[in-house]
C-alpha positions in Angstrom: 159.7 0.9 48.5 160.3 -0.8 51.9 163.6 0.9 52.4 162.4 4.5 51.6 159.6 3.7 54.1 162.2 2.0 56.7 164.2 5.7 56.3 161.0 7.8 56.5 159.9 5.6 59.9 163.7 6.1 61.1 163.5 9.9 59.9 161.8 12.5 61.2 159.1 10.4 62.5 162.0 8.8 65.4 163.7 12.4 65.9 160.7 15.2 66.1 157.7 16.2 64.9 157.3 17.1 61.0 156.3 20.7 61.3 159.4 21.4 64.1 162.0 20.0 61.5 160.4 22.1 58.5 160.4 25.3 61.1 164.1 24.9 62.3 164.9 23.8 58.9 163.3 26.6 56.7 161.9 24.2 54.6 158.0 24.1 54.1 156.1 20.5 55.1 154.5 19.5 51.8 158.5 20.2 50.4 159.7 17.3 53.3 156.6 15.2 52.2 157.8 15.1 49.3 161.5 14.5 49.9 160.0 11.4 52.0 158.4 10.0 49.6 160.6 10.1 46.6 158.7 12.8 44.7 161.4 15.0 44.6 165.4 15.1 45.7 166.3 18.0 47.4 169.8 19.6 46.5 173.4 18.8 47.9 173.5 21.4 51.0 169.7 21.1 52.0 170.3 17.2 52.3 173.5 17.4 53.8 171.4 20.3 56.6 168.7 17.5 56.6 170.7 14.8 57.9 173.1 16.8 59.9 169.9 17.7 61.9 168.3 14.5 61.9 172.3 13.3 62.7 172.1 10.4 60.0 174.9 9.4 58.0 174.6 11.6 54.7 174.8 8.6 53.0 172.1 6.7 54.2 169.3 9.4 53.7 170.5 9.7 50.2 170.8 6.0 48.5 169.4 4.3 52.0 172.5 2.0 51.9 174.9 1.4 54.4 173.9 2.7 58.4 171.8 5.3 59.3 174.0 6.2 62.4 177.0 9.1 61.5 179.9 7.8 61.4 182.8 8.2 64.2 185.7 11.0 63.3 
């Protein structure tokens, strides 16, 4: 539990406002919410838009391992 809440307080709460990333994201706020909190897992390309917005290692937001920052080509 205090890794998923070390991503969500590294997440969208250090990059922008909730509602801004759902708009520019297409994905509704109680859908975020519950990607957030572990209620759900959303699929392969929505994660990969999710970090590549939030520009967070794929990897990271997934399993929460390794670092959040995306890794140099």
């Amino acid at each position: 539990m205090a890794e998923e809440e070390n991503r969500t307080l590294r997440g969208y709460t250090r990059r922008g406002d909730l509602a801004r990333w759902c708009r520019e994201l297409g994905i509704r706020e109680n859908t975020m919410y519950q990607y957030e909190t572990g209620r759900c897992v959303p699929r392969a390309d929505r994660a990969a838009a999710i970090a590549s917005f939030a520009k967070v290692d794929l990897r990271w937001l997934i399993t929460g391992e390794g670092s959040y920052d995306v890794p140099s080509p």
